[in-house]
C-alpha atoms as one frame of an Amber mdcrd trajectory, in Angstrom:
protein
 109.526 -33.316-120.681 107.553 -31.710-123.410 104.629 -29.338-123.109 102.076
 -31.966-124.353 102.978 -34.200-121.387 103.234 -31.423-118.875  99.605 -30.487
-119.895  97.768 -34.045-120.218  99.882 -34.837-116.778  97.194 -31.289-115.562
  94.569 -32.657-116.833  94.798 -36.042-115.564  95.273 -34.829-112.242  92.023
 -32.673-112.532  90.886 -35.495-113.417  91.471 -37.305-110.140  90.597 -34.553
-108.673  87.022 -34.364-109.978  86.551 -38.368-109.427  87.877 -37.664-105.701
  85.452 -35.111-105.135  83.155 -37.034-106.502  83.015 -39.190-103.241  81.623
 -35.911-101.641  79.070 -35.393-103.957  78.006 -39.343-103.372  78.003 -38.517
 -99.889  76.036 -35.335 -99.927  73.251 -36.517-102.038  72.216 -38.874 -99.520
  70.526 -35.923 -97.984  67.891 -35.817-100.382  67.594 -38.558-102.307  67.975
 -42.307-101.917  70.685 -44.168-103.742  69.184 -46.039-106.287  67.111 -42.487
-106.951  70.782 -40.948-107.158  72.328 -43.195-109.133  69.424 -43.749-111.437
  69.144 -39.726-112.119  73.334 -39.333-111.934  74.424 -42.237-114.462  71.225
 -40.901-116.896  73.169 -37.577-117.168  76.524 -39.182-117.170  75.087 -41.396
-120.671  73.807 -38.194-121.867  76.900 -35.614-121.376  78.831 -38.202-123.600
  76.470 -38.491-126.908  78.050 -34.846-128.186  81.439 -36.753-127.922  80.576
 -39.580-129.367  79.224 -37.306-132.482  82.307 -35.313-132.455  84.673 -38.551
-132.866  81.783 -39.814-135.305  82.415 -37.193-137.739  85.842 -37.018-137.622
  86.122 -40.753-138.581  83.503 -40.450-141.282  85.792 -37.739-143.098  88.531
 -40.163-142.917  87.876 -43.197-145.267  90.701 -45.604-143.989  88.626 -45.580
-140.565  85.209 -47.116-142.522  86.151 -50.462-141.363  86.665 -49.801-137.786
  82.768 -49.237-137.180  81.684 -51.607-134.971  77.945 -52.777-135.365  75.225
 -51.901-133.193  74.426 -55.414-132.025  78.239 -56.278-130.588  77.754 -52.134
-128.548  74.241 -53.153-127.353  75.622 -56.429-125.724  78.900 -55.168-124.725
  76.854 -52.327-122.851  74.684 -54.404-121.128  77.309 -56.506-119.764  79.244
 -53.892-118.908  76.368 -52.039-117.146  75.296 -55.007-115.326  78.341 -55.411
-113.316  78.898 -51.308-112.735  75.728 -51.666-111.409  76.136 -53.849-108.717
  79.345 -51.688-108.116  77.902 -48.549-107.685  74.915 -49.997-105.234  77.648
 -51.662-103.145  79.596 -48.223-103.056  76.840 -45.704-102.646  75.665 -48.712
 -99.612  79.172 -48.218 -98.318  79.572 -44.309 -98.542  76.505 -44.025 -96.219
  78.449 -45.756 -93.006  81.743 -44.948 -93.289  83.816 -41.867 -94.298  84.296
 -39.822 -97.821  88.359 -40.896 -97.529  87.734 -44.580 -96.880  85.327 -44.741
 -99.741  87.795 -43.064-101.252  90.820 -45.430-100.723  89.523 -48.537-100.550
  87.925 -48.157-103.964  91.332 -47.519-105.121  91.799 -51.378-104.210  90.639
 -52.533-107.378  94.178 -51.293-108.781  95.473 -54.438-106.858  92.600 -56.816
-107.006  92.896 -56.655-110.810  96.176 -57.645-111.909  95.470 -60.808-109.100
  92.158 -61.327-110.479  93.577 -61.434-114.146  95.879 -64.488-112.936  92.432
 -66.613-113.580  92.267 -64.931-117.270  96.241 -66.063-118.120  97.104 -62.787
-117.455 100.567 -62.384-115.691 101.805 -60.878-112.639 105.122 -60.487-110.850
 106.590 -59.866-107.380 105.518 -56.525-107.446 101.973 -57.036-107.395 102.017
 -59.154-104.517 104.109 -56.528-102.385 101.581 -54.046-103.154  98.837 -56.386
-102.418 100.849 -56.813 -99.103 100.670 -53.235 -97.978  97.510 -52.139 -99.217
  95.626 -55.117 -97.097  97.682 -53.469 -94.241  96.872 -49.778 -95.225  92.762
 -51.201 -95.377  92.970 -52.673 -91.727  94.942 -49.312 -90.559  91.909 -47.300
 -92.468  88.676 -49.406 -91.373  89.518 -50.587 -87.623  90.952 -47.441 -87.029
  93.040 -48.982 -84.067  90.171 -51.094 -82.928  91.152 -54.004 -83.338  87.740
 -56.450 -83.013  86.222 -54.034 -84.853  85.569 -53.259 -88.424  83.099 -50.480
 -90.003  79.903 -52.203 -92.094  80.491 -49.592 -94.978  83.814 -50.464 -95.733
  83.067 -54.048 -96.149  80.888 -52.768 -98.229  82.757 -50.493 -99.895  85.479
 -53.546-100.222  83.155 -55.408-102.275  82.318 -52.699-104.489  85.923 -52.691
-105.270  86.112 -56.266-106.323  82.882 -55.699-108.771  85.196 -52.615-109.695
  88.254 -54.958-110.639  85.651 -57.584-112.556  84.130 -54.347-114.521  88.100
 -53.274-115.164  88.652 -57.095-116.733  85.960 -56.894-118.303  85.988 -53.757
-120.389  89.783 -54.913-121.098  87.623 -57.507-122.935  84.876 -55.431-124.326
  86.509 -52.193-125.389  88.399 -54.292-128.011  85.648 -54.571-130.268  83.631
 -51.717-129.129  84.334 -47.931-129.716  85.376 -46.782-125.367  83.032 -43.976
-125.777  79.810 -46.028-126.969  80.889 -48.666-124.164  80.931 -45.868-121.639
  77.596 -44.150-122.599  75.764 -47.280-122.892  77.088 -49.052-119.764  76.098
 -45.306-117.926  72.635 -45.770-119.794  71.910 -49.770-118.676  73.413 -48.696
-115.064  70.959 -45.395-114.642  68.291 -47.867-116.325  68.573 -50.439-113.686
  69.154 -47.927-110.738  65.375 -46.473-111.994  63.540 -49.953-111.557  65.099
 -50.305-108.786  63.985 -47.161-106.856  60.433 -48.149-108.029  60.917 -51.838
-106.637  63.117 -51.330-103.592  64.241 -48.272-102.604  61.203 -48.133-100.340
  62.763 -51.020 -98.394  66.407 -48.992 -97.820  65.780 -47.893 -94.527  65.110
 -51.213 -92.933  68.739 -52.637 -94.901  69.912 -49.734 -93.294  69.198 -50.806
 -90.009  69.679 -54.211 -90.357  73.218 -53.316 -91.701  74.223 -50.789 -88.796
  71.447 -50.823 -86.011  70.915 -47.204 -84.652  71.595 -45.756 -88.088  69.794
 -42.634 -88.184  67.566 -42.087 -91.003  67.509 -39.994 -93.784  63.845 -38.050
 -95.265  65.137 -38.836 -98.939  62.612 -37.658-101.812  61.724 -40.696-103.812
  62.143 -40.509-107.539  58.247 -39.511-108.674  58.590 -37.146-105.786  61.477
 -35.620-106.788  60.556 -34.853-109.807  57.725 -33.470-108.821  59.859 -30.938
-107.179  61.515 -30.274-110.285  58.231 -29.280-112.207  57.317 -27.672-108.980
  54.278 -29.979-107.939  55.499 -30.112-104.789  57.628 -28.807-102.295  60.824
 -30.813-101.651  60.441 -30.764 -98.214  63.078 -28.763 -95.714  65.649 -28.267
 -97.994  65.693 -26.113-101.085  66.072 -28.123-104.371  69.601 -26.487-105.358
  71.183 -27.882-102.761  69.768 -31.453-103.863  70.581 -30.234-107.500  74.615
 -29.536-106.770  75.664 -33.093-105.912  73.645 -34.955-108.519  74.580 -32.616
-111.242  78.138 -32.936-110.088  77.796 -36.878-110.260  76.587 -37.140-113.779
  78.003 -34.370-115.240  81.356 -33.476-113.902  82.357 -37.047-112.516  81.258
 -38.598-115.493  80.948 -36.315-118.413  83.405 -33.391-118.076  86.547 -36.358
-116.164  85.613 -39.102-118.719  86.385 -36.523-121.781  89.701 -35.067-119.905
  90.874 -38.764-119.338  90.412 -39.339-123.052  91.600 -36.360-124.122  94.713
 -36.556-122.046  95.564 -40.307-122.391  96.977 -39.074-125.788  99.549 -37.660
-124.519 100.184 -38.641-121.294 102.794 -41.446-120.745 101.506 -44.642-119.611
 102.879 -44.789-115.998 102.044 -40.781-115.323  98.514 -41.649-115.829  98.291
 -44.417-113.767 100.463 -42.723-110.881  98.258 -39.674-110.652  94.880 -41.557
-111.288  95.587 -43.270-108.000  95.663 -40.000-106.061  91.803 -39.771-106.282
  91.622 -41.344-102.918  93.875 -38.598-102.247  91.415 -36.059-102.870  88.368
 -38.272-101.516  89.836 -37.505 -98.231  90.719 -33.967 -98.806  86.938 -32.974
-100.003  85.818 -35.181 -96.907  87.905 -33.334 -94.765  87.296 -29.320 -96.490
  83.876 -29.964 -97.195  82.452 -32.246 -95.212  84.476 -31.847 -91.914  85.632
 -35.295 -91.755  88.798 -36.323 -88.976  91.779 -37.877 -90.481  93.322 -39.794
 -87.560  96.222 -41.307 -86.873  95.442 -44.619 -87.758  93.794 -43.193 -90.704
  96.341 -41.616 -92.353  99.088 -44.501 -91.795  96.372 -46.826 -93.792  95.960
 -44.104 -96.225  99.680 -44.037 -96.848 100.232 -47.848 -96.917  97.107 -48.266
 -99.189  98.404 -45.763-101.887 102.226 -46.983-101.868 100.167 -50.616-102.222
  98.693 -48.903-105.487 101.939 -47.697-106.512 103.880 -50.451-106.108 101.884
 -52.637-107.680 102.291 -50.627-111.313 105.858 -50.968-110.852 105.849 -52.549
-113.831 104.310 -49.826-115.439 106.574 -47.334-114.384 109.880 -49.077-115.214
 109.075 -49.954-118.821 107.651 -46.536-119.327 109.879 -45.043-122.273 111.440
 -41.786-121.076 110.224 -38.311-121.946 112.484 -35.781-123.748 111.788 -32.347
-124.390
């Protein structure tokens, strides 16, 4: 294998690594702010971190004339965005719902699901799929029973139902930009879907985020509640109005910076940058350990238990992942050095 490989294959899986972490950070914010407040403030940074990108491939293409033509106009990027940003956002609310009841590695995992719900969903497109898929399908529906009931077996956590959901908004969003991105530049798609999702995530903290704790309790009676800073107040913190309360700001800074910037800015880049190089089926085989590392940060950081049951589900889901880029993987042309 040559060096290029061996190096975007490093990146990618820093990549994962950051996205798997990234559950943590979801997870920690919760502490201090509410979710639409965190999204709102985290996918606002994430649109951000990618505009020096965007000018960086934006003046490499407009030294190079043969690349004139592949500008795509501002209209067909303002409605791809907003299409795209309308379904991440009902992702990301169903998600950050989801992270709240149940753990950092089944967030992790059963996000992952959208690897299989995709291919199945593109069926309805005249996309097609083969044996494969529906093996992995197979044992990544057992792996999610192994990971939610957790050997109880009339009993399944609210969050990853939840969470579940979120995945199938994930796989729509995935057919979607499959759509979009061929007519729209990936990294003006991705900053302006970030920019419609924080967008939405802001009204939405004005208009309901008030009304989170009684969901809360409606979804998992007993739930303790959290003393989240709303948005107005938290920025108040920020200009040092007020005081934030019982916890120092940092420690409300850490997870939302790490949200926007490393989860979305700093992975996003390393994906592209990568991609380049990195052979189809490597990328998608080491993308799918970020549930891998969801459950590691969960467990280092966050002193989260990894049972039994847990673990078997965790296995079953990522072979389910695996299996179902089979395809992938066996048309992959090989690497020489």
């Amino acid at each position: 294998m040559n060096k290029r490989a061996v190096r975007a294959d490093l990146l990618l899986l820093l990549t994962a690594g950051i996205w798997g972490f990234g559950f943590v950070a979801q997870r920690s914010g919760m502490e201090y702010v509410g979710p639409f407040t965190y999204n709102a403030i985290r996918f606002i940074l994430g649109s951000v971190s990618l505009l020096p990108l965007i000018l960086y491939f934006k003046s490499g293409r407009a030294k190079n004339p043969e690349n004139q033509d592949k500008k795509k106009s501002a209209g067909t990027a303002f409605r791809a965005s907003f299409l795209a940003g309308s379904l991440l956002f009902v992702a990301v609310v169903l998600q950050q719902f989801g992270i709240m009841f149940t753990t950092v590695g089944n967030a992790g995992f059963i996000t992952g699901l959208y690897v299989v719900l995709t291919p199945i969903f593109g069926i309805a497109l005249g996309k097609k799929t083969g044996v494969p898929t529906w093996i992995g399908a197979v044992c990544t529906l057992g792996g999610l029973y192994f990971i939610s009931a957790a050997g109880r077996v009339n009993r399944v956590n609210p969050g990853d139902i939840l969470t579940i959901a979120s995945a199938v908004f994930w796989s729509f969003h995935v057919l979607l930009i499959d759509r979009l991105v061929q007519k729209t530049d990936p990294l003006i798609l991705s900053s302006g879907q970030f920019a419609w999702c924080g967008f939405y995530a802001f009204i939405a903290t004005l208009l309901f985020e008030p009304a989170v704790p009684s969901w809360m309790s409606f979804i998992a009676p007993g739930f303790p509640l959290q003393p989240w800073l709303s948005l107005p107040e938290f920025a108040a913190a920020l200009t040092g109005r007020i005081t934030p309360g019982t916890f120092p700001l940092g420690d409300a800074l850490i997870p939302i910076l790490y949200g926007g910037l490393a989860s979305v800015g700093i992975a996003y880049t390393l994906q592209v940058v990568a991609q380049k190089d990195a052979p189809p089926a490597h990328a998608t085989i080491i993308l799918c350990l970020e549930g891998c590392f969801a459950a590691l940060g969960g467990v280092i950081i966050l002193s989260e238990h990894l049972g039994p049951w847990t673990i078997l589900g965790s296995i079953l889901m990522l072979s389910g992942m695996l299996i179902t880029q089979w395809e992938v993987v066996r048309n992959a042309p090989k690497i020489h050095s």
